[in-house]
C-alpha positions in Angstrom: 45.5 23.9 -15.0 44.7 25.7 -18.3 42.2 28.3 -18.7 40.2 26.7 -21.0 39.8 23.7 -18.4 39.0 26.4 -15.6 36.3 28.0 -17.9 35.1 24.4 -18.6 34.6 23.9 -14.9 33.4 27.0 -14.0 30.9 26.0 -17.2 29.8 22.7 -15.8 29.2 24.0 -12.0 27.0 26.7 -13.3 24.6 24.5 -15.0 25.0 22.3 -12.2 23.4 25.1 -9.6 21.4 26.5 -12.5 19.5 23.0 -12.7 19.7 21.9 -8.9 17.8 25.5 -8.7 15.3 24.9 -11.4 14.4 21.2 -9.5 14.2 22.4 -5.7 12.1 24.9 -7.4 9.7 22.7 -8.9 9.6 20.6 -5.6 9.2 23.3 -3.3 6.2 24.1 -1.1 4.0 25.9 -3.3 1.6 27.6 -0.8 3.9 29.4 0.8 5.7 30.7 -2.1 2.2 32.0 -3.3 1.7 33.4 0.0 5.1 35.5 0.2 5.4 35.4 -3.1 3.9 39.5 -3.3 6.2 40.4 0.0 9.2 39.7 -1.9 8.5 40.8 -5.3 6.4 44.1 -3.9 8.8 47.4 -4.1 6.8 48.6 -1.2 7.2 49.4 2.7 4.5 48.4 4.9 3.3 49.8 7.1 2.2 46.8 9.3 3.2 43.0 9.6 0.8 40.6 11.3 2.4 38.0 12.7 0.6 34.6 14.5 -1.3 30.8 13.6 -4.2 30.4 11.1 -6.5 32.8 13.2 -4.2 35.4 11.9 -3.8 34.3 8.1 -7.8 33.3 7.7 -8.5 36.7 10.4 -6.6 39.4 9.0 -7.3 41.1 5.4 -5.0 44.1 4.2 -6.5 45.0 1.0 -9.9 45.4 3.2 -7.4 47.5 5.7 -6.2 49.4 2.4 -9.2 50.2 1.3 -11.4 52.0 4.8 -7.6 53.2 6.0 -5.4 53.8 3.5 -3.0 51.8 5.5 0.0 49.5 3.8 0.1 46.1 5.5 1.0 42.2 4.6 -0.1 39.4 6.7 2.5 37.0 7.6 0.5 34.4 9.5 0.6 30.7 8.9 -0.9 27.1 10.1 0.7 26.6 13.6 2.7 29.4 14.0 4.6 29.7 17.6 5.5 33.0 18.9 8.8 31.9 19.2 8.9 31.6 15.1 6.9 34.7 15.1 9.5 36.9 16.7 12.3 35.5 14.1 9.7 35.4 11.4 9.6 39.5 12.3 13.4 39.6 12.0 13.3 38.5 8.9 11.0 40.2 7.6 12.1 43.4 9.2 15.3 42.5 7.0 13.4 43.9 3.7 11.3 46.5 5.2 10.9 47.5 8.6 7.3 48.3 9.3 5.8 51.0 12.0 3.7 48.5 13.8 4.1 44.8 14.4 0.7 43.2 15.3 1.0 39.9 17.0 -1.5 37.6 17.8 -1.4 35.8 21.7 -2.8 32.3 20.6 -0.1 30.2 22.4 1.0 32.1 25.2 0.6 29.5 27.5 2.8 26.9 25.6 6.1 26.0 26.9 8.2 25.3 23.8 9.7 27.0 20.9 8.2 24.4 18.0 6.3 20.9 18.6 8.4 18.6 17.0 5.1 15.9 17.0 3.2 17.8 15.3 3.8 21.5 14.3 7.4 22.2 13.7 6.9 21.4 9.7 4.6 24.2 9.4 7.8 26.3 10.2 9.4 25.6 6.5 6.1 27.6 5.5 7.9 30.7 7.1 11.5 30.3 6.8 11.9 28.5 3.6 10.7 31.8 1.6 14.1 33.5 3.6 17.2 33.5 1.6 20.1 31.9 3.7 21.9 34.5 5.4 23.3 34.7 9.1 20.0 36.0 10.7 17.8 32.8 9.1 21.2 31.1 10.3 20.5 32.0 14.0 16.9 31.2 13.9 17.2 27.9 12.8 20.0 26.9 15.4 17.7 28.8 18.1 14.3 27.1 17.0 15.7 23.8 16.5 18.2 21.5 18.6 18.3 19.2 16.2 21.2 18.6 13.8 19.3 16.9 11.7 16.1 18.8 11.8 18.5 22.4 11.4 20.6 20.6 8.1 16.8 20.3 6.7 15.5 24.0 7.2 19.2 25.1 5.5 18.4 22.6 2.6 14.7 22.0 1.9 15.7 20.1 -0.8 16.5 17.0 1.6 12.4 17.2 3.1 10.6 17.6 -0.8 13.5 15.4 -2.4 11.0 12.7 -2.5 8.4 14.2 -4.0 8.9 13.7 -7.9 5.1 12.0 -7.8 4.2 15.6 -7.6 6.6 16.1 -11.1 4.8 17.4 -14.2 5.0 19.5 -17.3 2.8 22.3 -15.6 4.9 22.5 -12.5 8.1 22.7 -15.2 5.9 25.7 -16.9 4.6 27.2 -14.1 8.9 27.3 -12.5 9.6 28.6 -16.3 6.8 31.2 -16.1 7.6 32.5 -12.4 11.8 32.1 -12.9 12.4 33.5 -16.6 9.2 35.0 -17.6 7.6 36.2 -14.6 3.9 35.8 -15.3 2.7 33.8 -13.2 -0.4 35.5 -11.6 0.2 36.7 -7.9 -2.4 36.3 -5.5 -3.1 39.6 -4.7 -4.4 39.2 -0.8 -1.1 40.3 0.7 -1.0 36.8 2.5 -4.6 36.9 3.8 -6.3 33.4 2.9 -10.0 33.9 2.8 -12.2 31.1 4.2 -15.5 30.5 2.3 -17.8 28.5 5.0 -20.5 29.4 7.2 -20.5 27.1 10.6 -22.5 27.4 13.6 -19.9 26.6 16.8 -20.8 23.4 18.7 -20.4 25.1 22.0 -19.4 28.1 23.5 -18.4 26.9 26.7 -15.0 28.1 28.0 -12.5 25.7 29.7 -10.7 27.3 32.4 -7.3 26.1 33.0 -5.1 27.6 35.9 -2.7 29.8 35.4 -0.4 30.0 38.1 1.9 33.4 36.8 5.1 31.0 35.6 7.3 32.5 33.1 6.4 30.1 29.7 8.8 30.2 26.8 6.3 31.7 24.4 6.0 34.1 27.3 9.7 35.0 27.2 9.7 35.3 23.4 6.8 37.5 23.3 9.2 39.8 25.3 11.7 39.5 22.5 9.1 40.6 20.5 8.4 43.5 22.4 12.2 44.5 23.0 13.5 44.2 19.6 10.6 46.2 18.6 11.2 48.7 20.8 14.8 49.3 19.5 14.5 49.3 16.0 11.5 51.9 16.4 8.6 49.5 16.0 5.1 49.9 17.3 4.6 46.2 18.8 0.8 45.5 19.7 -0.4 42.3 20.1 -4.3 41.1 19.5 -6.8 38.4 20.4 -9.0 36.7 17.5 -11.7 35.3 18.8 -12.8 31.8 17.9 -15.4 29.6 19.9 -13.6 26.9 21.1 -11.8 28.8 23.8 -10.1 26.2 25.9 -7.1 27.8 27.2 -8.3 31.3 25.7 -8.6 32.1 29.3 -5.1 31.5 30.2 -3.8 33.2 27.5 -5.4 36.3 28.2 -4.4 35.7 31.7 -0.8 35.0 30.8 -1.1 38.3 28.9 -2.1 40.7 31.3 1.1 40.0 33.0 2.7 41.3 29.7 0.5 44.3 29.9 1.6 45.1 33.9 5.0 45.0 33.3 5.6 46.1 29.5 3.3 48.1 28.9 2.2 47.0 25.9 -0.9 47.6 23.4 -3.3 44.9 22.9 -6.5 44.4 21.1 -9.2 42.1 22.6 -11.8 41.5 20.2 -13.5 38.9 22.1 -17.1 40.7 21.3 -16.5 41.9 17.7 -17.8 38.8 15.7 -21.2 37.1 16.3 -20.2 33.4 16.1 -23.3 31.8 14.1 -22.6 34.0 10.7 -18.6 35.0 11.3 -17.0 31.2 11.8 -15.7 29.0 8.8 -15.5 25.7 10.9 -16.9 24.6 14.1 -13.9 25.5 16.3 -11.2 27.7 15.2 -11.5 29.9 12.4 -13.2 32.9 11.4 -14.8 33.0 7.6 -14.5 36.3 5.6 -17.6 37.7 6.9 -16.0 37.6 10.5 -12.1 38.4 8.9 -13.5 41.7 7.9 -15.4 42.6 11.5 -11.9 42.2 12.9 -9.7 44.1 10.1 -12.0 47.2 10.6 -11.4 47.0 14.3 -7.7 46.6 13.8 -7.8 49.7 11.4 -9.5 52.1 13.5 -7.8 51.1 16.6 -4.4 51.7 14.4 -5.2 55.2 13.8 -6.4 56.2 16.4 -3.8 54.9 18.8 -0.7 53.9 16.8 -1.2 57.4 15.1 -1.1 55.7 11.1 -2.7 58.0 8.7 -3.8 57.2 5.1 -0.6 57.2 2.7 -1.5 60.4 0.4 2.4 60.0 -1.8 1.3 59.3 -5.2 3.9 56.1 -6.1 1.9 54.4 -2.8 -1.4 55.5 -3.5 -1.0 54.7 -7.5 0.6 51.3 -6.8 -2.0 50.0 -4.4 -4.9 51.4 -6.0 -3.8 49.3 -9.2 -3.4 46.4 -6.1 -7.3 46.6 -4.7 -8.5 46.6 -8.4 -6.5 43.2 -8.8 -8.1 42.4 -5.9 -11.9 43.6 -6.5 -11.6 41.5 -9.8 -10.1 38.2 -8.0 -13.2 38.6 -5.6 -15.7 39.3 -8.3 -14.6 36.0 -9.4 -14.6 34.3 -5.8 -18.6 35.7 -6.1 -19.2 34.5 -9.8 -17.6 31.0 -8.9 -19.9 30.5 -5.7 -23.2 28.4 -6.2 -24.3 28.2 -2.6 -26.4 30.7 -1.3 -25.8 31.1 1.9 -22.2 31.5 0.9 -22.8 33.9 -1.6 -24.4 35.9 1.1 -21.3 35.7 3.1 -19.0 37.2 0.4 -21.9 40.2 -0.1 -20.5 40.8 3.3 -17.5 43.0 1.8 -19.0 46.5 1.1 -17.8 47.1 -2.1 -20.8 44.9 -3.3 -25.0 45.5 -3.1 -27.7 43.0 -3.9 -31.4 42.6 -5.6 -33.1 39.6 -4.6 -36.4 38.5 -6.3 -38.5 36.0 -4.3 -40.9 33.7 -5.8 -43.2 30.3 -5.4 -43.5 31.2 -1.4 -39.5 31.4 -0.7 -38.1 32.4 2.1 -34.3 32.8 3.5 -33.5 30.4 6.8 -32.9 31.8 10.0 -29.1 32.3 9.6 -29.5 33.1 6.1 -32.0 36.4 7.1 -29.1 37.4 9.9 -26.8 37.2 7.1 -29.0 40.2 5.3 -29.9 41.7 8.3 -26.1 43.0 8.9 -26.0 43.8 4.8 -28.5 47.0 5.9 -29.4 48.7 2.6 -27.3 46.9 0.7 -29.5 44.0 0.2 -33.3 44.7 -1.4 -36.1 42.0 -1.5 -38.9 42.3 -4.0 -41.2 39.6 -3.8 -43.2 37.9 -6.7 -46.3 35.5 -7.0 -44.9 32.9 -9.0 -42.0 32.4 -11.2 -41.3 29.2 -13.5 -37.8 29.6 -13.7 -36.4 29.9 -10.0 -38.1 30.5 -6.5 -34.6 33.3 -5.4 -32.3 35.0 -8.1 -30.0 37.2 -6.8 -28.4 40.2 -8.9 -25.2 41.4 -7.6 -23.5 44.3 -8.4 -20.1 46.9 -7.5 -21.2 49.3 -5.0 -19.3 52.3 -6.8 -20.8 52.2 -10.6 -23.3 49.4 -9.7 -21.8 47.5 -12.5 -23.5 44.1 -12.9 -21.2 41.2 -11.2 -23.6 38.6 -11.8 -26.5 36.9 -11.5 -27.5 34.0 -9.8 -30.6 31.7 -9.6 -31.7 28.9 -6.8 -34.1 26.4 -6.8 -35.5 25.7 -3.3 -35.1 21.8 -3.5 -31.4 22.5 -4.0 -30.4 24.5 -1.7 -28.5 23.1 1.5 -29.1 24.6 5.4 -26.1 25.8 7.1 -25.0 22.9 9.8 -25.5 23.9 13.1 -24.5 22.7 16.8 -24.2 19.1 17.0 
């Protein structure tokens, strides 16, 4: 074979996998790209990795953790998360920087399988996909998954979104362009936190109380994993408990845990009592909103340095780097604040203490019951000024930055239009 038929191949096969690329790009699963996207492209070594289900990605905010600690940290939790895929998600991630502390969150303890092939075990690509190939995402895949079939998908994700092309247009082809040769697409710069917007009294706080009898479950086993591997690649492995209101099984969990505790001797954070359910929950059953995300963080941070022994980073490349990152991230949540209509919404992003409020009252307004406990925990940060009678609106509500008391924005209500929080059914 000549050369010039060699470099004709070699030609052809390049543009082949140069354009295969380009498509399994614009196919992929954009929210976790978005969500990792920072974690790969971030020079950076954290400090912390959270690790767990939706409590931890709706529960957990770094920049917030950034900010009152000084602490570096990316949360790594997604929709259905088992600790099984936790402890290789940790791997993996330990694979680009090894962090001090892994923080891990319990929900699932009690389960007895690796992934839940009826219903959760394509959440898992939102984890692993974001991996390159390599022999550690090799031996997760063939652990997690017994599969053939199932383990030939999570090495090509191209043969899950193949069938997607009614997804196919010119903006995803820019957007591919943007991230792949120009790099401009806009990160999202939460460090893998997803912020829930939503106030939702629980339906119930009763507890169901399953037995637990002491058996040795696999997410049991594998939270041992966690703890082991930890241990030898100097890790601090703690694990946590995000409250949520629905709490059947929460019981066993934490039952299932203190086992752990007895024979590891492990860290854990129980913050059961840190939220107050009718302000801090996004839905009705799981999840905690913002407000509630940022009772937990502070816990987490305090209970970090004071018994994990992390101190603020003081190194001016850190410091520089993620004080340009909270800025990104005051402006993305100025616009979260300018974007928001409802009020009792608007309240629950005034929860973050880099903001203050003036509210002027008029035509006989008042706030609802859950709208005044709202305020109530803002303290000083929130002022009422009440007025006879105003043509324009009965509530306008100036916001502004806490550290210049720059104007944010301001917003204006109507009583007729404004909707009550739903309650317990």
């Amino acid at each position: 074979m000549s050369i010039k038929r060699v470099f004709k191949t070699a030609c052809v096969v390049f543009i082949f996998i140069l354009a295969f690329s380009f498509v399994c790009a614009i196919l992929r699963r954009y929210d976790s790209y978005a969500k990792f996207r920072s974690y790969f492209k971030d020079k950076t070594d954290y400090d912390v990795l959270f690790l767990g289900t939706s409590h931890v990605l709706n529960g957990v905010n770094p920049m917030q953790l950034w900010n009152e600690y000084g602490i570096t940290s990316y949360n790594m939790g997604w929709n259905c998360n088992t600790i099984p895929a936790d402890y290789w998600q940790l791997r993996l991630a330990a694979g680009k920087t090894k962090p001090k502390v892994a923080v891990i969150d319990i929900l699932g303890l009690y389960d007895d399988i690796k992934v839940d092939y009826s219903s959760n075990y394509v959440f898992v690509h939102g984890i692993l996909d974001q991996f390159p190939l390599s022999t550690e995402k090799t031996r997760a895949i063939c652990d997690l998954f017994d599969s053939k079939k199932t383990r030939f998908e999570f090495f090509l994700p191209f043969t899950l979104y193949h069938n997607r092309w009614q997804e196919f247009s010119l903006k995803k082809i820019r957007n591919v362009f943007n991230d792949y040769i120009l790099d401009k697409t806009p990160e999202i710069p939460t460090k893998g936190f997803d912020p829930k917007i939503g106030v939702r009294v629980p339906q119930s706080f009763l507890p169901y109380i399953p037995e637990y009898v002491g058996r040795e479950t696999v997410a049991i086993a594998y939270a041992r994993k966690i703890i082991a591997y930890c241990r030898e690649n100097g890790i601090i492995p703690v694990f946590m408990h995000i409250p949520f209101s629905e709490q059947e099984k929460t019981i066993a969990w934490k039952k299932a845990f203190e086992k752990i505790i007895a024979e590891e001797k492990v860290d854990f954070i129980d913050m059961s009592s840190d939220v107050d359910f009718e302000i801090d929950q996004y839905d009705t059953d799981f999840h905690l909103n913002i407000s509630g995300a940022g009772k937990i963080t502070s816990v987490i941070g305090s209970y970090l340095r004071e018994k994990c022994g992390l101190k603020a980073h003081d190194d001016e490349r850190t410091v520089s780097k993620w004080k340009s990152d909270y800025e990104s991230y005051q402006n993305y949540y100025d616009s979260l604040i300018k974007n928001q209509t409802d009020i009792s919404l608007t309240l629950l992003l005034l929860s973050n203490s880099d903001y203050k409020a003036q509210a002027l009252l008029a035509n006989g307004f008042d706030f609802s019951v859950i709208q005044k406990k709202q305020i109530k925990e803002l303290g000083l940060r929130f002022f009422e000024h009440r007025l006879h009678s105003h043509g324009d609106f009965d509530c306008s509500i100036k916001i502004f930055r806490e550290k210049d008391d720059s104007l944010v924005c301001e917003k204006f209500y109507r009583k007729e239009f404004i909707t009550e929080i739903i309650g317990r059914e």
